[in-house]
N, C-alpha and C positions, 0 to 999 in steps of 0.2 A: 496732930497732923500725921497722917500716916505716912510711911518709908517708901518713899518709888523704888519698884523693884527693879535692880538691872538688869535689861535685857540681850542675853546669848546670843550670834550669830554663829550660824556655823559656816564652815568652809564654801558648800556652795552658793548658798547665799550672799558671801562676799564677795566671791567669782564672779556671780551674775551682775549685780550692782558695778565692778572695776570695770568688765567687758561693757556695759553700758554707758560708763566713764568714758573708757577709751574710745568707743566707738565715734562720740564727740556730736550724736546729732541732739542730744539735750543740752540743757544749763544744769549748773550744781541746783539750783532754785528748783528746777522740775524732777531731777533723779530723785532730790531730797524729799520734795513730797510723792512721789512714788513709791519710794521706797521707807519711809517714816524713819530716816536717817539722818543727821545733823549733816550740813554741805563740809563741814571741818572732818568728820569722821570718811567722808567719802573720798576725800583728799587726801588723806594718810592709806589709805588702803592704796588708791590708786597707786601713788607715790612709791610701797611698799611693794605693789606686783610690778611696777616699771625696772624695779631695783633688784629684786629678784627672777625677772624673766629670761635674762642672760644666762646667769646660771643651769637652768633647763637644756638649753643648747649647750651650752659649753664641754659637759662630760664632768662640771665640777662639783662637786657632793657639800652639804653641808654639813659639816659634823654633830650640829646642836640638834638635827633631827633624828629621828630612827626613821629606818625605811617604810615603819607604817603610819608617821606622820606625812611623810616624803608624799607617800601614795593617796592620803587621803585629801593631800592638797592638787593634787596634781591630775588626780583622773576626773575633775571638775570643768578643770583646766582645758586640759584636752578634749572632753566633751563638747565644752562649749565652745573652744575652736573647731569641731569638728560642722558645729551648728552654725558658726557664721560661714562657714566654707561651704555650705549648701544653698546658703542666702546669698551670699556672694554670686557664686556661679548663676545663680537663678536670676540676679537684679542682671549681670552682664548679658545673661541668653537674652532676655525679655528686652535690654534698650539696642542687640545689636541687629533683631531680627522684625524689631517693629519702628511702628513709622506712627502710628495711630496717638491723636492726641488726648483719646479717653481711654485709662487707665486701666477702664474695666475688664477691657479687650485685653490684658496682660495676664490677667490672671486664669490660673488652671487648677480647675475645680480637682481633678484627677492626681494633681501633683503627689508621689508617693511618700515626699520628706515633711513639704511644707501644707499648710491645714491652711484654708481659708481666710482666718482670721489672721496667721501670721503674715501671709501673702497682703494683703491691706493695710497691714501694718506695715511693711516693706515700702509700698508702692505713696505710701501718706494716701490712702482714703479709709472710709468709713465702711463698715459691713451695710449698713441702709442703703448707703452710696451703688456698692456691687449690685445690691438687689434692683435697686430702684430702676421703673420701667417709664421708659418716655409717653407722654399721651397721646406725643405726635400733632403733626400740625391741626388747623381746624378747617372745616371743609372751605369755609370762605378764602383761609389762605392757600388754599390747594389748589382753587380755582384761581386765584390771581397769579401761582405761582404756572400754572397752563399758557394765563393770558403773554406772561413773561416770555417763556418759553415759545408761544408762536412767533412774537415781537422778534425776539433775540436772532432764532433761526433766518428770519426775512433779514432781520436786519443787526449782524453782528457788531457792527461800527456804536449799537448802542451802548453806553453805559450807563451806570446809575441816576444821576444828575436826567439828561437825554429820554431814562426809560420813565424815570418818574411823571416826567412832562405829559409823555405819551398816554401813560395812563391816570392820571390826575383829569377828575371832571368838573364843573363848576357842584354839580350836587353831589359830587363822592369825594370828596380830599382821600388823597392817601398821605402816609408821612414819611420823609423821602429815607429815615432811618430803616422801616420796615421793606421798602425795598430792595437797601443796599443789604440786610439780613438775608431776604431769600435768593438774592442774587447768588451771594458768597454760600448758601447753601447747596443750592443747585450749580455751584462750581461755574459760575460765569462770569466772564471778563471780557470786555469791550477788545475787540483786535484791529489797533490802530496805533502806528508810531509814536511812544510817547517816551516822557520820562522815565531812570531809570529809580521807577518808585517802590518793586519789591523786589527782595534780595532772592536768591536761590539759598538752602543750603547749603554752606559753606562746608561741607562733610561730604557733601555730595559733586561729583566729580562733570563738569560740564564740558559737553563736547560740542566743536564747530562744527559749523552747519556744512553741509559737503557737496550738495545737491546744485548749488548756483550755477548755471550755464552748461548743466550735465544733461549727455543725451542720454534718456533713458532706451535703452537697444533692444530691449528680451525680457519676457517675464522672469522675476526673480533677481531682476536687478536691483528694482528698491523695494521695501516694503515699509511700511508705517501703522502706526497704530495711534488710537486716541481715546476718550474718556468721552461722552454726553450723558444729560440728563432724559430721562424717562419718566413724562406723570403720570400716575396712576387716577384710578377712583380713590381711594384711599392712598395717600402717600405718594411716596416717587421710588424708583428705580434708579441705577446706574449701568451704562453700556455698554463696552469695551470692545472693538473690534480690531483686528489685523490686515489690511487689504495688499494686493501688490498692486502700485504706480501704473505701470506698462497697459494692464488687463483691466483695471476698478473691480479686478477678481477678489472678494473679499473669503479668507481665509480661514479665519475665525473668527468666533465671537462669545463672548461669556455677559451673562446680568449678576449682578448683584445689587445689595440693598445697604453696603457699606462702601467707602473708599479705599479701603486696605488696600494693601498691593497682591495679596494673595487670587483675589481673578484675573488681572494683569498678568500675573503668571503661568498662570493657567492658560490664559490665551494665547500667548505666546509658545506656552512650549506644545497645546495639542497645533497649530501653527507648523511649528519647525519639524514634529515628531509627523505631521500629515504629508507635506508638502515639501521636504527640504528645507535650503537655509536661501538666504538671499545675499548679493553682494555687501548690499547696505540697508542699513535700520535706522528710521527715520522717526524721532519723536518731540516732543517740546518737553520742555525744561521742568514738566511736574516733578512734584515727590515721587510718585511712583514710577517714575520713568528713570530721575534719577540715582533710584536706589541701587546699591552694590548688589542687594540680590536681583534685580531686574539686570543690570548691566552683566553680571556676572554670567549670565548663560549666554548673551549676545561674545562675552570674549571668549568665552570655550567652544564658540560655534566658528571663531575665527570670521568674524562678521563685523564689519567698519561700521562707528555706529555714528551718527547724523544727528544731532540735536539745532530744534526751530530757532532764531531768533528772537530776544524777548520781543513784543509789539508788533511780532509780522504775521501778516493775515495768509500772505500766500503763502508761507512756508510749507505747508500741512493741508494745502487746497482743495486735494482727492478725497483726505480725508472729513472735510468740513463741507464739501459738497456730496458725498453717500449722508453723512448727518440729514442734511437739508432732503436728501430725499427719503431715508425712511421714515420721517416725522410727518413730511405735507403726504407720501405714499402709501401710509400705511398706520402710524402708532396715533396720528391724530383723529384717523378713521373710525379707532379701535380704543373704546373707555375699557382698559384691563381692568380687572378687579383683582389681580394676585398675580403673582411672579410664575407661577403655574402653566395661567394665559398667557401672560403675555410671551413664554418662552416656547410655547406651542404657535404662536402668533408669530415670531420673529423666523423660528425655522421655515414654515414655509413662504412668509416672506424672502429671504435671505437666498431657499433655491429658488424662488423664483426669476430674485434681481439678478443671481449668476448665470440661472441656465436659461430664463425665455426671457425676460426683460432687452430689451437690445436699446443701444446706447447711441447716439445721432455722435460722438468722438470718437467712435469704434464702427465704420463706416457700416453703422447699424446692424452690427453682430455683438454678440451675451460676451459678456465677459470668459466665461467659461470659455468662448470659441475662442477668443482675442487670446486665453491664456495658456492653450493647450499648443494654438500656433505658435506662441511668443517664446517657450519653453524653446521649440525648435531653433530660435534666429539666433545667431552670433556676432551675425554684423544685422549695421545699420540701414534701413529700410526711410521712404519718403515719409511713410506714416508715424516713424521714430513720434518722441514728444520731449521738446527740448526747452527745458527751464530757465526761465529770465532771470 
């Protein structure tokens, strides 16, 4: 029988295997076959750099070493401290500035330290995973997910349960699972008084509603914004818009094809950078509304910020009635076929609702007129509009 030969480790190798150790997101069971190391030998090393880590900081030398043993233990050491400290920094950038629940959207192909593969190794996914491309819905669901979307607009009060009925026929069953999917897809939720069944963010900082029984005086005293769905021929879009209360002068607006908060942003600050700021900002209780970086430009702008109550429909009324109208006025009109169109479609919708559309609330003058006037008043006028 032949002699197993023992085998050598050297210094980095041992390093790499403790810092793995220490890091703590394996078992001895998984390092050991990683590493084709006995979990007992992995243990005494560990054990071994815990014992002698102090030392490094302390200023204290070991005598049983020379300084070129010293150093060939140690610039390993340091290296690979040098390599969780860039992994570090990177996991904290990635979970303080996002919100997104697919992972893939973390990663940065550009990054100068970290490579692809280590990056997915950080985040727990797979390299197939990062590549991997959705098919996207199927035309049948695109078109139900339309019929929804008319339904919803006419009639917000419905929910899943409610929407299923509606469209459930004796010769087409739908299954009420599939609809509560593309609901929750298309970001919709019945707005009616109910339980308090989903939680906000508890990281995320919620503010009272501040609007109740307030006269709204002058343009630029409230503004709001909100989030809708957009169907496409292929696929959906997402909506964003900025309006002021006083005027239904709508401000801005941005599409996008994800929920990120990064066009939220955007809309907001071409908004404030266009137009000024407004006394107060009015939003409901979303992720992207909640975030520190969404709030964080409304407090440097020194601007009270307004958040809806969960289950109330009139909170955000202004803004859920421009919805209702550019979907029956215009995007239902209009099968987009790309984000292209549809945002060459939206501009000259949008001058139009502000500067020639005239409003039977706005004693049938454009928003535009309502908000140029509205700028001017400081006090309170008959046609004020004063919140229940």
């Amino acid at each position: 029988m032949a002699k197993s030969i023992r085998r050598v480790h050297d210094a980095q190798f041992k390093t790499k295997v403790v810092l793995e150790a220490l890091k703590g997101h394996k078992t001895l069971a998984q390092l050991s076959s990683d590493y084709g190391i006995h979990a007992t030998q992995i243990t005494s090393w560990k054990q071994q750099a815990l014992q002698g880590l102090p030392t490094l900081f302390s200023g204290q030398s070991n005598s049983s070493l020379s300084p070129q043993d010293r150093e060939e233990i140690e610039a390993p050491l340091f290296q690979q401290i040098g390599q969780l400290k860039v992994e570090n920094d990177y996991l904290k950038k990635k979970l303080r500035t996002s919100l997104t629940k697919d992972r893939r959207y973390l990663i940065d192909p550009t990054h100068p330290q970290l490579s692809l593969t280590q990056q997915c190794e950080l985040l727990g996914i797979s390299r197939s995973t990062y590549y991997y491309q959705s098919i996207g819905e199927s035309a049948e669901n695109l078109a139900l997910m339309l019929q929804i979307d008319k339904l919803f607009t006419a009639r917000p009060e419905l929910g899943v349960r409610r929407m299923h009925q509606e469209l459930t026929a004796p010769d087409s069953p739908l299954n009420l699972k599939r609809i509560r999917r593309l609901m929750r897809l298309m970001g919709l939720e019945a707005v009616y008084p109910k339980p308090n069944l989903s939680k906000p963010n508890h990281e995320h900082k919620i503010y009272p509603y501040l609007l109740r029984g307030v006269t709204i005086e002058c343009a630029d005293h409230v503004w709001s914004t909100d989030i809708t769905y957009i169907p496409m021929k292929s696929g959906f879009l997402y909506l964003c818009a900025v309006m002021d209360w006083y005027s239904r002068f709508v401000l801005s607006w941005q599409v996008s094809n994800t929920l990120l908060i990064d066009f939220c942003l955007d809309t907001l600050q071409q908004a404030l950078g266009r137009w000024g700021k407004p006394r107060i900002f009015n939003t409901d209780q979303g992720s992207q509304f909640t975030s520190p970086r969404f709030l964080t430009i409304l407090d440097k702008a020194d601007i009270q910020i307004s958040m809806d109550g969960k289950g109330r429909a009139l909170d955000n009324i202004f803004v859920e009635r421009l919805w209702r109208t550019v979907k029956y006025e215009h995007v239902y009109l209009h099968s987009y076929s790309d984000g292209l169109a549809l945002n060459r479609g939206l501009t000259e919708y949008f001058h139009f609702y502000n500067y020639q559309r005239k409003h039977q609330s706005l004693d049938y003058q454009t928003p535009a007129e309502w908000y140029i006037r509205g700028k001017k008043n400081t006090t309170s006028s008959p046609s004020d509009i004063i919140l229940s």
